[in-house]
SEDOTI-178819 format. One line per field, with one value per residue (C-alpha): y, x, z; residue in three letters; residue number from 1. Coordinates in Angstrom, 3 decimals, m for minus. Layout:
REM residues N
yy: c(Y,...)
xx: c(X,...)
zz: c(Z,...)
rest: c(ALA,...)
nr: c(NUM,...)
***
This chain:
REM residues 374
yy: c(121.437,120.555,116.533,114.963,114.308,110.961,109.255,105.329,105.143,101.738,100.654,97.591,95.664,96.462,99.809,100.138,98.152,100.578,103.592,102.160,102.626,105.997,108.059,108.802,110.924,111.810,113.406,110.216,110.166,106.876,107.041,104.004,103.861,101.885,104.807,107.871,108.895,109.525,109.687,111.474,108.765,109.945,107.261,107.196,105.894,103.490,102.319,101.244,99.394,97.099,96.066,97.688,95.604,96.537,100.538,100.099,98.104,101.374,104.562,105.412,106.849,110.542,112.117,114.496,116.360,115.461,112.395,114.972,117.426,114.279,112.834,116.046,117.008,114.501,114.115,110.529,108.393,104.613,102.404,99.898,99.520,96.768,94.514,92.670,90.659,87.935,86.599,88.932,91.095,92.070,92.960,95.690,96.740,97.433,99.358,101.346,102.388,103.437,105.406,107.214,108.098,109.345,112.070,113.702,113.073,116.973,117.436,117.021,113.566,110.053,107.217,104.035,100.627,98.198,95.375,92.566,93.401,90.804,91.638,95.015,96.123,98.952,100.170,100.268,101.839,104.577,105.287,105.649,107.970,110.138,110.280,110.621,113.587,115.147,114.901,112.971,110.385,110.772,114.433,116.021,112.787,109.634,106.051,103.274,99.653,97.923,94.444,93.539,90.224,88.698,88.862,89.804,93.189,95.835,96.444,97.453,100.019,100.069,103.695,104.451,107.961,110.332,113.731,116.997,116.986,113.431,112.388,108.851,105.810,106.361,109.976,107.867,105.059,102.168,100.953,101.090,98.525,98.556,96.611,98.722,98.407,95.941,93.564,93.853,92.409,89.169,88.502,88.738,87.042,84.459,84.121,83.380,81.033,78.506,78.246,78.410,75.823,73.646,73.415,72.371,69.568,68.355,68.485,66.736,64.025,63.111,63.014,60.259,58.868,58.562,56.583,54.137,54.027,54.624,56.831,60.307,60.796,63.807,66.863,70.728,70.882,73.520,74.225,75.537,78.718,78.876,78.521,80.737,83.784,83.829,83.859,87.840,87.438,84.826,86.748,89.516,87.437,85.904,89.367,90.993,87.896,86.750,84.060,81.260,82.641,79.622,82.177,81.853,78.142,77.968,80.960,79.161,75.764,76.809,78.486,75.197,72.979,75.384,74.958,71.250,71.253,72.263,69.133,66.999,68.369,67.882,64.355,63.378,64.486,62.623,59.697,60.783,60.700,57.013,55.603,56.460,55.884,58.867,60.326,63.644,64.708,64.035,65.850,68.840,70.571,73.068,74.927,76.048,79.063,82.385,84.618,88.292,90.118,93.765,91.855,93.856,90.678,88.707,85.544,83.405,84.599,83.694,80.115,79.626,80.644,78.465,75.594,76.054,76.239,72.579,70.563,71.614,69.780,66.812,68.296,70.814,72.424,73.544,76.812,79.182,79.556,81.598,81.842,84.167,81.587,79.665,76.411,75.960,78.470,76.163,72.333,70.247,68.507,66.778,65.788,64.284,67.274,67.448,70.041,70.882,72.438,74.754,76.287,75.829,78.522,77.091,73.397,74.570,76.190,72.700,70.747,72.829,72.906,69.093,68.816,70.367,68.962,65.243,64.326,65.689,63.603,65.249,64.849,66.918,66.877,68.845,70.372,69.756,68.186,64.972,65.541,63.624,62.476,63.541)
xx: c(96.430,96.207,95.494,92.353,93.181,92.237,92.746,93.066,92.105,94.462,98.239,96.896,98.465,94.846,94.757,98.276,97.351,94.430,96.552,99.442,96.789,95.955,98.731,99.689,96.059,95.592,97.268,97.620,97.826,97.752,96.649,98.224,95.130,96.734,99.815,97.223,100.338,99.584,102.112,101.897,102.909,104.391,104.760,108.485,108.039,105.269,107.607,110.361,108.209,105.517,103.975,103.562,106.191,109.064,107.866,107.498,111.448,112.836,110.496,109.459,105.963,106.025,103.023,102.534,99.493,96.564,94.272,91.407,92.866,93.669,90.013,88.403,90.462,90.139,87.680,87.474,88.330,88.554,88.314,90.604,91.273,93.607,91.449,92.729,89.916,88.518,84.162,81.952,84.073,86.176,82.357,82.553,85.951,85.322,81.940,83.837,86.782,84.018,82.249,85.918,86.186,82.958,83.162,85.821,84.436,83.357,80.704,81.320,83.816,83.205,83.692,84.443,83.979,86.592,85.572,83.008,79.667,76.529,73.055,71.763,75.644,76.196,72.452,73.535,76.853,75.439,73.196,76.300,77.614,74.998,74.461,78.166,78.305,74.960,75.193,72.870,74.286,73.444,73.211,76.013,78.108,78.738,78.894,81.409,81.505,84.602,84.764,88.426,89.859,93.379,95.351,93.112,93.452,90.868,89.315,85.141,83.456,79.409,78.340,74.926,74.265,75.997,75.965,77.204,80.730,81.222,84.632,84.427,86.144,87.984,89.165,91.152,92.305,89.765,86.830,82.938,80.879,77.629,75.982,73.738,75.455,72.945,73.767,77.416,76.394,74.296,76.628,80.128,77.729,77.102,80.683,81.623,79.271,79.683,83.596,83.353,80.489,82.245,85.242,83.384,81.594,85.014,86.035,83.748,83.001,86.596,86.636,83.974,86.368,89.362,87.195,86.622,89.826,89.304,91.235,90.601,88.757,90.307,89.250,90.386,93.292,92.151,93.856,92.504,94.132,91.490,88.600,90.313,90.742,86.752,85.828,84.959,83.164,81.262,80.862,79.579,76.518,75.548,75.266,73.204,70.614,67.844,68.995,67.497,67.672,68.779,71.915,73.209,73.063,75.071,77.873,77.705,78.253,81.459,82.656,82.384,84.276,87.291,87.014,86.664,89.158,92.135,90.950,90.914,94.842,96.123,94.558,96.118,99.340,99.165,98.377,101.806,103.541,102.105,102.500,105.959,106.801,108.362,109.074,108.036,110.680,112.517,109.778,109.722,106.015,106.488,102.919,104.212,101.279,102.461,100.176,100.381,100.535,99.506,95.934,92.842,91.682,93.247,91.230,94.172,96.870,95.225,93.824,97.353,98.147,95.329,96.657,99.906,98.331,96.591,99.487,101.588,99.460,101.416,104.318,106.798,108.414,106.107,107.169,105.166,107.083,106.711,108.468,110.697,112.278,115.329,115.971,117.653,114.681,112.384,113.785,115.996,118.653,119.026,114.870,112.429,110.066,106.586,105.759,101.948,101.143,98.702,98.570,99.368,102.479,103.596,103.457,106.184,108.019,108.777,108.763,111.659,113.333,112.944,114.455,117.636,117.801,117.688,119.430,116.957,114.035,111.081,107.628,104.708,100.932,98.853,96.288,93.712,90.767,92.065,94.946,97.488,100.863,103.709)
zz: c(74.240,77.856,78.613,80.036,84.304,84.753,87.828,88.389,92.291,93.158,92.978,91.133,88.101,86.942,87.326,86.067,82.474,82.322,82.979,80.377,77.599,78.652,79.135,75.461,75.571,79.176,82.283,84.482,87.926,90.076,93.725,95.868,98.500,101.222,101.556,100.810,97.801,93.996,91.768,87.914,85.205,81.640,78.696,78.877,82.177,81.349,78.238,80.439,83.202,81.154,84.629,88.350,89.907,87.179,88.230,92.081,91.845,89.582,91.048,94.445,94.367,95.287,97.064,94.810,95.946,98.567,97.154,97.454,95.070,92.571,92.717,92.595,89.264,87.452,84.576,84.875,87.787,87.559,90.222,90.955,94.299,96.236,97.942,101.272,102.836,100.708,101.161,102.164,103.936,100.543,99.284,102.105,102.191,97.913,98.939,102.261,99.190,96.629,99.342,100.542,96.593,95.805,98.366,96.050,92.991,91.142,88.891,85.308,86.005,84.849,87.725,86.312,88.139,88.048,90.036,88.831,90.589,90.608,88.675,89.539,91.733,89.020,90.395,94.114,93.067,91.003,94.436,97.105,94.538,94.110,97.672,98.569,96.236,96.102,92.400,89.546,87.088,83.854,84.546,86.655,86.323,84.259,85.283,83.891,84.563,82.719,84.992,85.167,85.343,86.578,83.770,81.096,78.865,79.284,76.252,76.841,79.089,78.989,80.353,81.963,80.650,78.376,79.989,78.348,77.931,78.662,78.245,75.417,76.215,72.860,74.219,76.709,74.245,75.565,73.553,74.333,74.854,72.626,75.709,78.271,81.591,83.106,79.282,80.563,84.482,82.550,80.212,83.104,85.556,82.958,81.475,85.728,86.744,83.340,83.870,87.562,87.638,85.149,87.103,90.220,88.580,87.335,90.523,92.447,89.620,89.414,93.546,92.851,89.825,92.350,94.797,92.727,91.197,87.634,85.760,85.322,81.338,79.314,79.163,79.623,81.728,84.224,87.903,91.548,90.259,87.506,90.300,93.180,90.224,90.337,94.077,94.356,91.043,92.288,95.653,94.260,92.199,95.757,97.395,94.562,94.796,97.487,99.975,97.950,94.638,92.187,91.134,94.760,94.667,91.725,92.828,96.377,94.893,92.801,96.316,98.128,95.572,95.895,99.906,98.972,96.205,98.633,100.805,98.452,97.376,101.030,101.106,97.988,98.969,101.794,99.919,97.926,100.943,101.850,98.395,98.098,101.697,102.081,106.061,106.914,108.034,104.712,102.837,101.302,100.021,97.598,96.546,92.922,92.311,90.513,92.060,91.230,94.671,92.966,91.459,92.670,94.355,97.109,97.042,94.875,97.549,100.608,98.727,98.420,102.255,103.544,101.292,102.934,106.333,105.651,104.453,107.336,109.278,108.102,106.632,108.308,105.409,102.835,100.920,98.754,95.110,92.421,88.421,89.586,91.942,91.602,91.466,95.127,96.892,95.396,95.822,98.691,97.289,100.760,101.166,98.310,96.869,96.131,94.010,93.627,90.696,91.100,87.336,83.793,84.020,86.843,85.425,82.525,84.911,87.065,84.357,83.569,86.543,87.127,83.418,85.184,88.376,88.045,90.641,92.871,94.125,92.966,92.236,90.577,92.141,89.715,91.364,88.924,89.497,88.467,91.118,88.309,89.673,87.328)
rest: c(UNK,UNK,UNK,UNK,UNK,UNK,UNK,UNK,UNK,UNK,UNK,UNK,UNK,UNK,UNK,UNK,UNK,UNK,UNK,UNK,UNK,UNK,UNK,UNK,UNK,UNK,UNK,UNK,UNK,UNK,UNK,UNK,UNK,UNK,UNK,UNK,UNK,UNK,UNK,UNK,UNK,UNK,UNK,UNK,UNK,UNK,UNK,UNK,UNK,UNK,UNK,UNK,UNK,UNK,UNK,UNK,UNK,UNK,UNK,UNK,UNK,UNK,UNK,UNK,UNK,UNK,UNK,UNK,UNK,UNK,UNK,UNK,UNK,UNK,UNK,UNK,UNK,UNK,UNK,UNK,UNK,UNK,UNK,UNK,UNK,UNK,UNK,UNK,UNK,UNK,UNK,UNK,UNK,UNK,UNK,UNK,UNK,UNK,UNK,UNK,UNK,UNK,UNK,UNK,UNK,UNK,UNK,UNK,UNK,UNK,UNK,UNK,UNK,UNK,UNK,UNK,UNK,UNK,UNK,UNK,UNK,UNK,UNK,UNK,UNK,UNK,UNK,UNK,UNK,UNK,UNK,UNK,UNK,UNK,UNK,UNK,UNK,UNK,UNK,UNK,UNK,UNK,UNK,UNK,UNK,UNK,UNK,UNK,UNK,UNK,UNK,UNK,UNK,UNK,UNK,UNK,UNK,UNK,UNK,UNK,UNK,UNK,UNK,UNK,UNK,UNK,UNK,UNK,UNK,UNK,UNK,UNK,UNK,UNK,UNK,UNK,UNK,UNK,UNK,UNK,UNK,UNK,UNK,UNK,UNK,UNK,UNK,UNK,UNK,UNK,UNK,UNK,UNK,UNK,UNK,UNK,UNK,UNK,UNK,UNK,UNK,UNK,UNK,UNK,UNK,UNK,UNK,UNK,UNK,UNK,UNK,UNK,UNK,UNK,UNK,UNK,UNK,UNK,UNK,UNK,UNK,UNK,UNK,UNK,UNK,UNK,UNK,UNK,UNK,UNK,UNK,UNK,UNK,UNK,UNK,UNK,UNK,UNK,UNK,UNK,UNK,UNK,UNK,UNK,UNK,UNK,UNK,UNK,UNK,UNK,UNK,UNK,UNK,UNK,UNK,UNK,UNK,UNK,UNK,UNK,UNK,UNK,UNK,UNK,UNK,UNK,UNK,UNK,UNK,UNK,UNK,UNK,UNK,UNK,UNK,UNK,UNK,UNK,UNK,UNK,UNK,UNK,UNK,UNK,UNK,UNK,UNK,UNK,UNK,UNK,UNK,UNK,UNK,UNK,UNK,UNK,UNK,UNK,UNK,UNK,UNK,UNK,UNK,UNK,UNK,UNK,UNK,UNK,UNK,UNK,UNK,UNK,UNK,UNK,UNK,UNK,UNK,UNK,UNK,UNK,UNK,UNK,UNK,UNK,UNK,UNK,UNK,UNK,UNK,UNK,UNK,UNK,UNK,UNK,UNK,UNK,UNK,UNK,UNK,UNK,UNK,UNK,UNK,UNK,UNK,UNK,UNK,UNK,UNK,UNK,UNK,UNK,UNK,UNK,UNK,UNK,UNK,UNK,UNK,UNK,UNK,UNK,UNK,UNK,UNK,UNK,UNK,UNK,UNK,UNK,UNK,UNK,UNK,UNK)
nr: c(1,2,3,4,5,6,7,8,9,10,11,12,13,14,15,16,17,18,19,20,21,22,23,24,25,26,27,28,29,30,31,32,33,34,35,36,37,38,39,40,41,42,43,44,45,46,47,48,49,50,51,52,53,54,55,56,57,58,59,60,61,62,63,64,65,66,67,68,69,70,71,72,73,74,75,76,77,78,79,80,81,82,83,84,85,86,87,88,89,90,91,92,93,94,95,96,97,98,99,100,101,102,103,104,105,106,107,108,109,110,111,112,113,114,115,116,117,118,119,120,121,122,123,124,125,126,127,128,129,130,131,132,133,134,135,136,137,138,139,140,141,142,143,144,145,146,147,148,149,150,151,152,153,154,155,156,157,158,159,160,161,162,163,164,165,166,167,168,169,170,171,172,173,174,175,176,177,178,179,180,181,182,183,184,185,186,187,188,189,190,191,192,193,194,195,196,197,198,199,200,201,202,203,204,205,206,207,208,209,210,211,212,213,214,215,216,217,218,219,220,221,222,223,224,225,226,227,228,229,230,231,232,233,234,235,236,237,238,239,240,241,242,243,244,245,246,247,248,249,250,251,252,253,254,255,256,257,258,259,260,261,262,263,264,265,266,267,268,269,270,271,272,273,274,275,276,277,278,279,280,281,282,283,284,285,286,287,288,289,290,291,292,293,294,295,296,297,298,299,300,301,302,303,304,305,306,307,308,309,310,311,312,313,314,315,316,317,318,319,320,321,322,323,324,325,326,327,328,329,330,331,332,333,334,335,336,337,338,339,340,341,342,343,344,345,346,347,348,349,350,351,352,353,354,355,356,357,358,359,360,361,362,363,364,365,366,367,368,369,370,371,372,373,374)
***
């Protein structure tokens, strides 16, 4: 029996989990949307590369047929596109892709959403489709919304409308949400703004906590990579709401502490720098932040880059580094390091390589909201 087409619209380590669970039951074909190429993927090649970047070092993606002809096969289509702007503008750029993909879209397919939208987004999606294509959801086409997050497995799509001949969720080895679709927006928009607001109290009370040097009181050891992973969700709750709306207080306020959060980093390491009377010119800054470049969203990368951008304002060599780094790309045996740790992962991982190097002058900034030394 011939296999479902599905199509996962985005070279995406999201897209390419998504497609991993699929193609034991489905024809799979993933569209890169920045080089207009698709390329078919078979399980023996999704068994030997368990992520995007072990597949793009080992395969080079063929263009096997136009990106029309993929979209306008495929009885389901999920979106997961690779974002490059970050605020308001990756809002746009995500609507401009959706738009581009909706004119191919044939009657009879499923389109599922893969982004995070705010309260009422999967309404003003379902809309540009219908108008893209001429076509009725619910009747001529279904409607997915499976919000993805950094890291996180997809497990639940909610659907709008069950049309004739609608391909399941289980059909393509995912699960269904028993949630309506506008359930699934309250209860992502809620999960979002309690972390992200939580984080941006911590950091702002322990700002205060610092300035009147008291130590920092225990609690959940969370980093600015835990805030930064959050920024289009949040984004996307302040452009579904009213200018005024209480919701776009909250999403704006968790927005500003990250803007505030990297100040308050720079200014800490330049405390650092004081305390231990360390020259400039004998520094090194190393921002320690495993960031995963093929992520739908680009808001943790360019945190990171602006981060950068900031402390070399006072310090000439600061480096970006990642896991995958060694220990001489990362440290200077000849300068003293700083190493800001900018996540949990990526607090083993120096921890680790300051275990093995202790002859080199090194120490660790976490960039929690406590900013702790060591």
């Amino acid at each position: 029996m011939q296999k479902t087409k599905v199509a996962i619209y985005g070279l995406t380590t999201e897209g390419y989990t998504l497609a991993s669970k699929m193609v034991e039951r489905a024809s799979v074909t993933i569209v890169d949307d920045t080089l207009q190429m698709a390329m078919d993927l078979d399980p023996q090649m999704v068994k030997s590369n368990k992520t995007l970047n072990q597949l793009l070092g080992e395969e080079s993606l063929l263009g096997l047929k136009p990106i029309s002809q993929v979209l306008s096969e495929a009885k389901a289509v999920f979106f997961t596109p690779k974002l490059r702007k970050t605020g308001d503008e990756s809002i746009i750029e995500s609507t401009s892709k959706l738009r581009e993909v909706a004119k191919n879209i044939s009657a009879g397919a499923t389109v599922v959403y893969g982004l995070p939208v705010g309260i009422g987004g999967n309404n003003d999606n379902i809309a540009l489709i219908e108008k893209q294509t001429g076509l009725k959801v619910g009747q001529d086409l279904n409607y997915g919304y499976c919000p993805l997050r950094p890291g996180e497995e997809p497990t639940l799509v909610a659907s709008f409308a069950k049309m004739r001949d609608y391909i399941t969720p289980e059909e393509m080895g995912l699960k269904s949400s028993p949630e309506s679709i506008i359930s699934s927006e309250l209860a992502h928009a809620e999960a979002v703004l309690n972390e992200s607001t939580s984080i941006a109290t911590e950091i702002e009370l322990m700002k205060k906590a610092r300035g009147q040097k008291l130590a920092p009181r225990a609690g959940v050891d969370r980093y600015i990579d835990d805030l930064a992973s959050m920024v289009y969700d949040l984004t996307a709750i302040q452009a579904s709401e009213d200018v005024g709306e209480p919701l776009t207080y909250l999403a704006g306020a968790a927005v500003k502490s990250l803007e505030n959060h990297i100040r308050y980093i720079v200014d800490e390491t330049r405390d650092l720098l004081r305390d231990l009377q360390l020259k400039a010119s004998k520094t090194r800054v190393v921002v320690a932040w495993t960031v995963d470049k093929y992520e739908m969203r680009a808001d943790r990368l360019k945190t990171a880059e602006r981060l950068e951008e900031r402390l070399r304002d006072y310090v000439t060599d600061v480096r970006h580094a990642q896991v995958t780094a060694g220990r001489d790309e990362v440290m200077d045996s000849y300068k003293h390091n700083i190493v800001l740790v900018c996540s949990a992962t990526d607090l083993e991982w120096i921890r680790a390589l300051k275990a093995s190097a202790r002859s080199t002058e090194l120490s660790i900034l976490r960039a929690n909201p406590a900013l702790q030394r060591g």
